[in-house]
ChimeraX commands (.cxc) that place a marker at each C-alpha (Angstrom):
marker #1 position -36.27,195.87,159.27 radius 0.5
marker #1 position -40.16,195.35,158.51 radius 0.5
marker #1 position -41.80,198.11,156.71 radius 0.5
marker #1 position -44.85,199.14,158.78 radius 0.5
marker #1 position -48.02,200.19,157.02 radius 0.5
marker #1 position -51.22,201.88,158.89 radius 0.5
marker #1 position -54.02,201.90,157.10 radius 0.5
marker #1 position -56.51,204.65,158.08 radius 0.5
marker #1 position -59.77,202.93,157.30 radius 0.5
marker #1 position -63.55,202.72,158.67 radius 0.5
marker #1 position -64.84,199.80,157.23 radius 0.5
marker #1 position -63.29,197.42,159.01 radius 0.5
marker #1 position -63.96,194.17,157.54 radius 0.5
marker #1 position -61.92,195.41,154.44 radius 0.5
marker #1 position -59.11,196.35,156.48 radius 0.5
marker #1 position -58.57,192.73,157.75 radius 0.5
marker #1 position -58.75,191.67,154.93 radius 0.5
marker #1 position -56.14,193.63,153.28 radius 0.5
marker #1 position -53.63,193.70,156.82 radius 0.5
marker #1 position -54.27,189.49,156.92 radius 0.5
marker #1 position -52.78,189.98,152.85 radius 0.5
marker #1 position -50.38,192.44,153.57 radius 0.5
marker #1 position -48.88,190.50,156.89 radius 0.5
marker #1 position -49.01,187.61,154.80 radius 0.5
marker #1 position -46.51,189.48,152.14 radius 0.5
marker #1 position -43.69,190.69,155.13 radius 0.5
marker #1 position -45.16,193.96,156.51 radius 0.5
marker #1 position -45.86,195.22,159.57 radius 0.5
marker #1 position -49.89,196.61,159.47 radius 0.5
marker #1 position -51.47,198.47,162.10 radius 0.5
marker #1 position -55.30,199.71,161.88 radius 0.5
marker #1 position -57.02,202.92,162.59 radius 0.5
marker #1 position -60.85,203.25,161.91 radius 0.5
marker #1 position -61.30,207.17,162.03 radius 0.5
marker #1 position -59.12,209.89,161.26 radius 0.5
marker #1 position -58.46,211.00,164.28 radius 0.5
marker #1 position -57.23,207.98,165.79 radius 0.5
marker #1 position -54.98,207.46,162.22 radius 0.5
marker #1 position -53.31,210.60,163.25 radius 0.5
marker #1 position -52.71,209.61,166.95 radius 0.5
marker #1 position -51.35,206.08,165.58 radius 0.5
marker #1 position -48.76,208.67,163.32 radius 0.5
marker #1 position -47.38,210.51,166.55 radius 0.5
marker #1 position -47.14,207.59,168.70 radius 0.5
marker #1 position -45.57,205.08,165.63 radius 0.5
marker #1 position -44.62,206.75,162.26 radius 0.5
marker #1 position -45.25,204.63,159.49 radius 0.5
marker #1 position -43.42,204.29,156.50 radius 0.5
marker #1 position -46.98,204.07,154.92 radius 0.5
marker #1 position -50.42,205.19,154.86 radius 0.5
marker #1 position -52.80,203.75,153.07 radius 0.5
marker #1 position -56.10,206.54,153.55 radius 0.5
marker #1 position -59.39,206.46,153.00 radius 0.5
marker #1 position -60.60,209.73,151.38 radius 0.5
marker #1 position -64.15,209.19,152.88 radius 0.5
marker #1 position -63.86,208.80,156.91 radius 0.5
marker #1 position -66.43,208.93,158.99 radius 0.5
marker #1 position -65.04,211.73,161.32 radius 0.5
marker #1 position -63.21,214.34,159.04 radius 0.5
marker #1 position -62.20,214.40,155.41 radius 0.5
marker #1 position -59.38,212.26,154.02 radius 0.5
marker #1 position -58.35,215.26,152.48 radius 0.5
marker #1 position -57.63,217.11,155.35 radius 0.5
marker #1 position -55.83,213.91,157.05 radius 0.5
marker #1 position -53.20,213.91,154.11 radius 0.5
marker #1 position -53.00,217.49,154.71 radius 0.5
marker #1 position -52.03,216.97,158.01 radius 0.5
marker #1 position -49.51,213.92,157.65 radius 0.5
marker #1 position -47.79,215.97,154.63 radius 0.5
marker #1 position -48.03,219.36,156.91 radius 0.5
marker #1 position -45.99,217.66,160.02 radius 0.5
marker #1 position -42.47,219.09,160.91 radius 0.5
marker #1 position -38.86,217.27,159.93 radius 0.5
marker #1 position -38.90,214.17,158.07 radius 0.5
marker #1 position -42.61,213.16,159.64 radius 0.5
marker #1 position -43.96,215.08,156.50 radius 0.5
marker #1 position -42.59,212.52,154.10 radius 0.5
marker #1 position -44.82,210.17,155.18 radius 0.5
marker #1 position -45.68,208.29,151.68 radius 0.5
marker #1 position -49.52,208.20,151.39 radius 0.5
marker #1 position -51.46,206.13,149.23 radius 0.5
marker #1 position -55.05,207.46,149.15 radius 0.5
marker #1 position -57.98,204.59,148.22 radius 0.5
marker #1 position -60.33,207.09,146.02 radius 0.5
marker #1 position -63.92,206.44,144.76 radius 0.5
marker #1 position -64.11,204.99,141.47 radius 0.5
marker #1 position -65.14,208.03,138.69 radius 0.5
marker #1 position -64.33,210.91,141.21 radius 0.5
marker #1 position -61.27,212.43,139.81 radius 0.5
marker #1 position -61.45,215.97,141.31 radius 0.5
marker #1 position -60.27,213.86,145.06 radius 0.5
marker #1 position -57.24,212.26,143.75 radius 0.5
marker #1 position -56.43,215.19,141.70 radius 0.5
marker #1 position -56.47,217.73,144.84 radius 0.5
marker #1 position -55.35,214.44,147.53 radius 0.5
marker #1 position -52.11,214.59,144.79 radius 0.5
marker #1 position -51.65,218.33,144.97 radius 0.5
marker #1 position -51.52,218.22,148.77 radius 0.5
marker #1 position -48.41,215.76,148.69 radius 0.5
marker #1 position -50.11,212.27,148.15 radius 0.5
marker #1 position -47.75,210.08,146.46 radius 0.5
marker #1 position -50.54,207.67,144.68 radius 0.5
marker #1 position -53.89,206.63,144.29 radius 0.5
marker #1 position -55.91,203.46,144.22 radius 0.5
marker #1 position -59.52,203.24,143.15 radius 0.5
marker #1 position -62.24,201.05,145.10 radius 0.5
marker #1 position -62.81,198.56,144.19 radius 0.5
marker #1 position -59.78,197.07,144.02 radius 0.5
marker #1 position -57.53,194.05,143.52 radius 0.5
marker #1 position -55.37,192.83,146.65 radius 0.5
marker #1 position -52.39,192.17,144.31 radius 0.5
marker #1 position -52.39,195.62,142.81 radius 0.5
marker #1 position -52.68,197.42,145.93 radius 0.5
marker #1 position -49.33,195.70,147.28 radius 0.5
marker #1 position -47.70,196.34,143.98 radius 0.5
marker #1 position -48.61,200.54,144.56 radius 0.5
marker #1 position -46.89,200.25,148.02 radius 0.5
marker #1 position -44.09,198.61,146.58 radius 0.5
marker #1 position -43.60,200.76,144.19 radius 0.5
marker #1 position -44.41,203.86,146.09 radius 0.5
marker #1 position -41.58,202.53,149.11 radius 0.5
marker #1 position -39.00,201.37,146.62 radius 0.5
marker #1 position -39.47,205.33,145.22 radius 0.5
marker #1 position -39.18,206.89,148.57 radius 0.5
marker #1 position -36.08,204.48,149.82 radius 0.5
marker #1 position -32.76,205.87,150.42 radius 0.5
marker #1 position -31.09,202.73,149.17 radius 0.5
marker #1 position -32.78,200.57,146.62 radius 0.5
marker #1 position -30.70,197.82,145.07 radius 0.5
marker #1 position -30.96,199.64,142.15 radius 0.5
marker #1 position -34.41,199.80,141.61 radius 0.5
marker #1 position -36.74,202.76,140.70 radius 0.5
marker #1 position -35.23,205.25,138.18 radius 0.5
marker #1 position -32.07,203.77,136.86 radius 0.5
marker #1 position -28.55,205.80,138.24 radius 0.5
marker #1 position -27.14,205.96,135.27 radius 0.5
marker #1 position -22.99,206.86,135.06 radius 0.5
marker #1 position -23.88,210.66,136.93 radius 0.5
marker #1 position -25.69,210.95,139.86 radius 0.5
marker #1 position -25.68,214.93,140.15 radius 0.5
marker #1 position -27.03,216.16,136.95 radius 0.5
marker #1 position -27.41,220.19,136.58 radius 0.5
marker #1 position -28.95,222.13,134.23 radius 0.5
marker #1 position -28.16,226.09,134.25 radius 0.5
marker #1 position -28.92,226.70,138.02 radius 0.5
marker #1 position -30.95,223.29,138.46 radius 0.5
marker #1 position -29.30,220.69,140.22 radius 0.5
marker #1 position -30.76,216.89,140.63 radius 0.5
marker #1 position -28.99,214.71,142.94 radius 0.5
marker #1 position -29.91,211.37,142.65 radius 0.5
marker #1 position -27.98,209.93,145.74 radius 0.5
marker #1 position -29.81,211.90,148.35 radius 0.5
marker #1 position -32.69,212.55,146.29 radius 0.5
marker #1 position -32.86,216.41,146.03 radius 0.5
marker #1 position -33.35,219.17,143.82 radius 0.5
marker #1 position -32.49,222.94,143.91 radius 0.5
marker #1 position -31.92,225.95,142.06 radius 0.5
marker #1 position -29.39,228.58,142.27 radius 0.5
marker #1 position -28.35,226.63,146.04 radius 0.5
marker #1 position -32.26,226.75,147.50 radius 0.5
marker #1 position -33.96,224.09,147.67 radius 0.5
marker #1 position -37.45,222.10,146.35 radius 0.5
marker #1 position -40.09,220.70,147.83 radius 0.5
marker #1 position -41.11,217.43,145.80 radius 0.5
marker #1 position -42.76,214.14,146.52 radius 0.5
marker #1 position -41.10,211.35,146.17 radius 0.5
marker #1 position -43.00,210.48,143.22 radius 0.5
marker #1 position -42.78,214.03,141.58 radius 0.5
marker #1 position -38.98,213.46,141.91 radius 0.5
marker #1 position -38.75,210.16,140.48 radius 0.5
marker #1 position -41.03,212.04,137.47 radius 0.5
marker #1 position -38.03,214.77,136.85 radius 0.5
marker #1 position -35.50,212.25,136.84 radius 0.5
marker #1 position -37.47,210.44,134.19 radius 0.5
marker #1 position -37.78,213.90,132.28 radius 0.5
marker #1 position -34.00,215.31,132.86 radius 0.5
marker #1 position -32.72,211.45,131.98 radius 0.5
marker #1 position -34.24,212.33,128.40 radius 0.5
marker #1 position -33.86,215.68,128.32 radius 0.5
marker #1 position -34.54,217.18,124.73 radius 0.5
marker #1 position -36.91,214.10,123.94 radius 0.5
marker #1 position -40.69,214.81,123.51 radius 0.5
marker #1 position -42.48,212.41,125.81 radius 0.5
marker #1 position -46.14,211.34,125.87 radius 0.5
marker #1 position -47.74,210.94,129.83 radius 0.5
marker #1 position -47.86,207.34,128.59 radius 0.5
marker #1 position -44.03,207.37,128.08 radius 0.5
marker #1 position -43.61,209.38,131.35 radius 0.5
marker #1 position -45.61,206.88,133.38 radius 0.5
marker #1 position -43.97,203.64,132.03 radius 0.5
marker #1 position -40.38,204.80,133.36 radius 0.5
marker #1 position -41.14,205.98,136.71 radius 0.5
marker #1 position -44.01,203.43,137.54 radius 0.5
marker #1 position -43.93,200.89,134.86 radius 0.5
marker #1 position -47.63,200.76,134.06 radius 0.5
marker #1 position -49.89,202.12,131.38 radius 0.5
marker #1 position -51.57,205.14,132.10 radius 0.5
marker #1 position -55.35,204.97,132.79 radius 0.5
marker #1 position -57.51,206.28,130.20 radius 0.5
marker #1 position -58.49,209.70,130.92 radius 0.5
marker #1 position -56.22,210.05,133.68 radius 0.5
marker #1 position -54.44,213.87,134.31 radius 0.5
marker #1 position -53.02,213.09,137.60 radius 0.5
marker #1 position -49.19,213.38,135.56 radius 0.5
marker #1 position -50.76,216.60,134.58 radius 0.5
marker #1 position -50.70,217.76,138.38 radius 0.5
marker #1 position -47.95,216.41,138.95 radius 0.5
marker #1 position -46.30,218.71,136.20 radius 0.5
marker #1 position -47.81,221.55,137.96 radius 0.5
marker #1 position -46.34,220.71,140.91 radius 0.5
marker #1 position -42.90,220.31,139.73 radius 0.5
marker #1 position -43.40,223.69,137.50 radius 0.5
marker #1 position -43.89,225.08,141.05 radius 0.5
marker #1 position -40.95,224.21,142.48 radius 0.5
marker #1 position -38.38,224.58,140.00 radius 0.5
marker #1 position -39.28,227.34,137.50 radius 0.5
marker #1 position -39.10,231.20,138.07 radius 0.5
marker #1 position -42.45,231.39,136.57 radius 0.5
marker #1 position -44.82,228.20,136.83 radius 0.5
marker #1 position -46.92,229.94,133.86 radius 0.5
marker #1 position -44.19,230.47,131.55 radius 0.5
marker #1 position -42.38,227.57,131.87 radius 0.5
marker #1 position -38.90,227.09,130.63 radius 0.5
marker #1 position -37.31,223.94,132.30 radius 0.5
marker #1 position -40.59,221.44,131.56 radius 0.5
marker #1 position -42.32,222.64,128.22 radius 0.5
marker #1 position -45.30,221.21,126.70 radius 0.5
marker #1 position -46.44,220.09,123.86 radius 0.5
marker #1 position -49.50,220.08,122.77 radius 0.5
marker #1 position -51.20,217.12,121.64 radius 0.5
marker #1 position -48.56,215.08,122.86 radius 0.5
marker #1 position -46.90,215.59,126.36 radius 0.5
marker #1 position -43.54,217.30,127.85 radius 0.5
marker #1 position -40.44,217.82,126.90 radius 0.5
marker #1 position -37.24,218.85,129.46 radius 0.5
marker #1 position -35.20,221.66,127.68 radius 0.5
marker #1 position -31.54,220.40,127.48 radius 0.5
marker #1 position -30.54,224.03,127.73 radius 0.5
marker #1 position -31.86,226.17,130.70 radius 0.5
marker #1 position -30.33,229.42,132.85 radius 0.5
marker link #1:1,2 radius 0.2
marker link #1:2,3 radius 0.2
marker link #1:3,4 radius 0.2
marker link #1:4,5 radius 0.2
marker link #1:5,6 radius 0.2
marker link #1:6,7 radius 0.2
marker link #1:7,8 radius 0.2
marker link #1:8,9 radius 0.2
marker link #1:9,10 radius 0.2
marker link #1:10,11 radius 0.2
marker link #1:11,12 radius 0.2
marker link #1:12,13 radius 0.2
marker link #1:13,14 radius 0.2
marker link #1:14,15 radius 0.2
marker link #1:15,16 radius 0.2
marker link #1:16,17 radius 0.2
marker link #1:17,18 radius 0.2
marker link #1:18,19 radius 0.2
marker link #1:19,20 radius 0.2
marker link #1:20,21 radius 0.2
marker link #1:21,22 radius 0.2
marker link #1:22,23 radius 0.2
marker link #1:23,24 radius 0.2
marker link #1:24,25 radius 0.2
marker link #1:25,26 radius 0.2
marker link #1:26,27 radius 0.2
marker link #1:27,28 radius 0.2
marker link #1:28,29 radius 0.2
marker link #1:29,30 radius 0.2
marker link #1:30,31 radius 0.2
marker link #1:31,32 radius 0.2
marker link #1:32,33 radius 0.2
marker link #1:33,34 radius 0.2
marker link #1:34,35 radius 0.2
marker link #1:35,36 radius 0.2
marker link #1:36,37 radius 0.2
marker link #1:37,38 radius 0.2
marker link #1:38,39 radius 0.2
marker link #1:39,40 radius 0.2
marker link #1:40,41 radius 0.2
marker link #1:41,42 radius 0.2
marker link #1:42,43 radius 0.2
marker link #1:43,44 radius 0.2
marker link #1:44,45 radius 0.2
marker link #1:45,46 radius 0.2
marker link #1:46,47 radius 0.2
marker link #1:47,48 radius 0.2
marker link #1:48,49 radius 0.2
marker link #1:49,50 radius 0.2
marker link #1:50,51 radius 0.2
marker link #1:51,52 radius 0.2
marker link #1:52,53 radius 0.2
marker link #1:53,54 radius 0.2
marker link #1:54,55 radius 0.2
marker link #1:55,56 radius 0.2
marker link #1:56,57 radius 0.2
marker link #1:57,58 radius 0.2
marker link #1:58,59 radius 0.2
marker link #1:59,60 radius 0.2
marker link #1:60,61 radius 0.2
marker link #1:61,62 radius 0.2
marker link #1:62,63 radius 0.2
marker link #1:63,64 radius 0.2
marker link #1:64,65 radius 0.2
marker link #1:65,66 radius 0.2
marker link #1:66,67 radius 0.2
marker link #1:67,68 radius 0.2
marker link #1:68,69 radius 0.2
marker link #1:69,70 radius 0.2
marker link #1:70,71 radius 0.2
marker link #1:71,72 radius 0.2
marker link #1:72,73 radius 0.2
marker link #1:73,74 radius 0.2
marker link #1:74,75 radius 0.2
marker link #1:75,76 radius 0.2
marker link #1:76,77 radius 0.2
marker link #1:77,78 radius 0.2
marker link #1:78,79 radius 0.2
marker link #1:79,80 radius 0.2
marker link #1:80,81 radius 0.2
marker link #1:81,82 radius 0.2
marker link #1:82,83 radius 0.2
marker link #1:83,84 radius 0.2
marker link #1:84,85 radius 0.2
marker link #1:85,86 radius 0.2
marker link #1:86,87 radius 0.2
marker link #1:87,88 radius 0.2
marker link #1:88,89 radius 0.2
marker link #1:89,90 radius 0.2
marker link #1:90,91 radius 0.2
marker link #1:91,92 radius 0.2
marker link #1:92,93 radius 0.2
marker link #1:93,94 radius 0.2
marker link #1:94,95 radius 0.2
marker link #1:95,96 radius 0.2
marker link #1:96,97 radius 0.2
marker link #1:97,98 radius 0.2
marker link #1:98,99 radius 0.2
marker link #1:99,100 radius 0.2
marker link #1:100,101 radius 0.2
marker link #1:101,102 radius 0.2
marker link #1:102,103 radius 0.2
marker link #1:103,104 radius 0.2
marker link #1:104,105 radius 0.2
marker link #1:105,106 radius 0.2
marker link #1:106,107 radius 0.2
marker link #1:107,108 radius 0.2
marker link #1:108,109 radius 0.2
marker link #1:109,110 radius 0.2
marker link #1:110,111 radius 0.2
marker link #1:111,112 radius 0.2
marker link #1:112,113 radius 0.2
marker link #1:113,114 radius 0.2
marker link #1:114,115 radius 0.2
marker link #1:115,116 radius 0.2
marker link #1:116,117 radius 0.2
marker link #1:117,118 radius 0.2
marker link #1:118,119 radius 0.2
marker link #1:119,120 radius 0.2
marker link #1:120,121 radius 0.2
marker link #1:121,122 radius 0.2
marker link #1:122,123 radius 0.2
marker link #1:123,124 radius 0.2
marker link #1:124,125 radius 0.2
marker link #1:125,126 radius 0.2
marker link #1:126,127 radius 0.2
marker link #1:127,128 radius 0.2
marker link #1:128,129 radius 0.2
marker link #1:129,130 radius 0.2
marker link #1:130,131 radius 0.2
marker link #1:131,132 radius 0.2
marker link #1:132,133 radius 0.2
marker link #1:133,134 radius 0.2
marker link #1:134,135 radius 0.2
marker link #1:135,136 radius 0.2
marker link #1:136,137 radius 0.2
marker link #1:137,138 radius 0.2
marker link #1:138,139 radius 0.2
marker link #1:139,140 radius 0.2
marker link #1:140,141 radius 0.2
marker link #1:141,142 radius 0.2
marker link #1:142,143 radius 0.2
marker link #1:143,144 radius 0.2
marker link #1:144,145 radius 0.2
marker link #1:145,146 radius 0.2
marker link #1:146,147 radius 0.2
marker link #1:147,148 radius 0.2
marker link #1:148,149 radius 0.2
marker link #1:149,150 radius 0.2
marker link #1:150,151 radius 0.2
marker link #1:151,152 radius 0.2
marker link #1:152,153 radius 0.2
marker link #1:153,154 radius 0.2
marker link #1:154,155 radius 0.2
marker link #1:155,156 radius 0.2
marker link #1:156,157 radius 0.2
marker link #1:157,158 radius 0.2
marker link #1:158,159 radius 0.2
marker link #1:159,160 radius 0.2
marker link #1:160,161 radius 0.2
marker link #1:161,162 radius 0.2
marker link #1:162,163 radius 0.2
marker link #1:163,164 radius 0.2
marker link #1:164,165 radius 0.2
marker link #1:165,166 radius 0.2
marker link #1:166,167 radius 0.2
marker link #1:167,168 radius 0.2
marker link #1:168,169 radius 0.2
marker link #1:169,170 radius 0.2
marker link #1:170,171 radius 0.2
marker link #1:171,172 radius 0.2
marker link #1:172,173 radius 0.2
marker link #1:173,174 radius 0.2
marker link #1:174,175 radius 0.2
marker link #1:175,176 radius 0.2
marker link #1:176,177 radius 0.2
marker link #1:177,178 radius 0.2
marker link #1:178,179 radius 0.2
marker link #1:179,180 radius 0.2
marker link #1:180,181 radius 0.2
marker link #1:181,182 radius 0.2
marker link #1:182,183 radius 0.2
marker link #1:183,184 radius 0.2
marker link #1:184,185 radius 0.2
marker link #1:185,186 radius 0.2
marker link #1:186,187 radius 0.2
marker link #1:187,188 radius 0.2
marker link #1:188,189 radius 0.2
marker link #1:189,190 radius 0.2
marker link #1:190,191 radius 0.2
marker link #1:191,192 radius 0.2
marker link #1:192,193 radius 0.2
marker link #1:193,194 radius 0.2
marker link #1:194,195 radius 0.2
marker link #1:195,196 radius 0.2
marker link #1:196,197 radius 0.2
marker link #1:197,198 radius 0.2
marker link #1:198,199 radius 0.2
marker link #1:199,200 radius 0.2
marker link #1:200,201 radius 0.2
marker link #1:201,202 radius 0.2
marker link #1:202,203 radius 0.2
marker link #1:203,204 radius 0.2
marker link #1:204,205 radius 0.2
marker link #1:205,206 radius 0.2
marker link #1:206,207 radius 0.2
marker link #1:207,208 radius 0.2
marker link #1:208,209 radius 0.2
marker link #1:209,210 radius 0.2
marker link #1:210,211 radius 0.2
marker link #1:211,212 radius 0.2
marker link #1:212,213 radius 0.2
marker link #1:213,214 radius 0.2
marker link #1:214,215 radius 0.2
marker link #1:215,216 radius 0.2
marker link #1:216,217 radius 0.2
marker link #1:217,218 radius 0.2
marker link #1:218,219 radius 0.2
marker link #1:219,220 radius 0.2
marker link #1:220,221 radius 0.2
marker link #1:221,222 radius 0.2
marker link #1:222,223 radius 0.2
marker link #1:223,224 radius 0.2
marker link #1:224,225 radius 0.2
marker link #1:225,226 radius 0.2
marker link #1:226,227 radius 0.2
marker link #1:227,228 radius 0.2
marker link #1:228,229 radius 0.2
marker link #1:229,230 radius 0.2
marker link #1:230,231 radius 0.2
marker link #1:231,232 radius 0.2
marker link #1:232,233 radius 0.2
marker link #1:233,234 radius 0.2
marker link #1:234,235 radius 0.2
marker link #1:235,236 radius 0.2
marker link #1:236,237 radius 0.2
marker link #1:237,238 radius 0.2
marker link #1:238,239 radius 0.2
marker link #1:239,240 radius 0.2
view
């Protein structure tokens, strides 16, 4: 089945550009020019991605993510992939703690925007031909009351369950895979997304937070995901 994309966009010569590339390259692409109408397009055809436009001439992008990501049932895994201005971290650092799965800076290259969807849809898939983080011989790993199942894609501890992105799961795996190894953000990037990390870039730092969140009793006295300073994480190979 074709993978339909909306893109929530107001300048709308860009958007034809990027739906004639993006039809061109086997998706389905829909339009929306405000916010508002992005988010009626949503309820009357979910998706499987949105590509947003933090700066919308009718509300924030912000607050759009916010929305898609606060829907009920599955609707909230939306993947988004916000287009940011270049040089303005502090948006795609708060547009990924409100559930975004990636970012793209304007301006940017055709090519590399269809290799972010790819990459965020092959992370969010329930079957994947083996792509994204490899399977390896296990595909429920636990640590102490931490359990990762790779199959459905799902983590708990001690039976409840966590609310992750797809992306922040893909990011444990990569962690939990090594588990004991010190990793740099460099490192962590390359196996879940299989690019270099930008200069300057804390987004994996976020991220981090958010998984912190989710999966330790105590986000600022970590004991699952440790840091180390100067360098990057580590996932403790022994946990409770």
């Amino acid at each position: 089945m074709t993978q339909q994309l909306l893109m929530i966009e107001d300048d709308t010569r860009l958007a034809t550009m990027v739906g004639e590339y993006l039809r061109q390259s086997g998706y389905a692409f829909a339009h929306a020019a405000t916010g508002a109408s992005g988010l009626q397009a949503l309820q009357a055809k979910p998706p499987d991605l949105v590509i947003l436009d933090l700066m919308l001439p009718d509300m924030d992008g912000l607050e759009v993510c916010r929305r898609i990501k606060g829907q009920d049932g599955d609707a909230s895994r939306t993947a988004v992939l916000m287009l940011t201005a270049k040089g303005d971290p502090m948006d795609r650092i708060v547009g990924l703690e409100i559930g975004a799965d990636d970012y793209l800076p304007k301006p940017f290259e055709p090519r590399e925007l269809l290799a972010r969807i790819r990459a965020v849809l092959r992370r969010g898939g329930d079957s994947g031909g083996g792509n994204g983080v490899s399977a390896g011989s296990h595909k429920v790993m636990r640590f102490g009351s931490l359990e990762i199942d790779r199959d459905a894609r799902s983590v708990s501890v001690s039976g409840n369950p966590c609310d992750l992105t797809s992306y922040q799961f893909d990011l444990l795996v990569a962690l939990s895979e090594r588990a004991g190894r010190v990793l740099s953000r460099d490192q962590i990037m390359e196996a879940v997304r299989g690019r270099e990390l930008e200069a300057f870039d804390r987004s994996i730092d976020v991220h981090m937070g958010r998984i912190r969140s989710a999966i330790e009793l105590d986000a600022k006295d970590p004991k699952r995901i440790l840091t180390v300073r100067g360098v990057g994480y580590v996932f403790a190979k022994q946990q409770d």
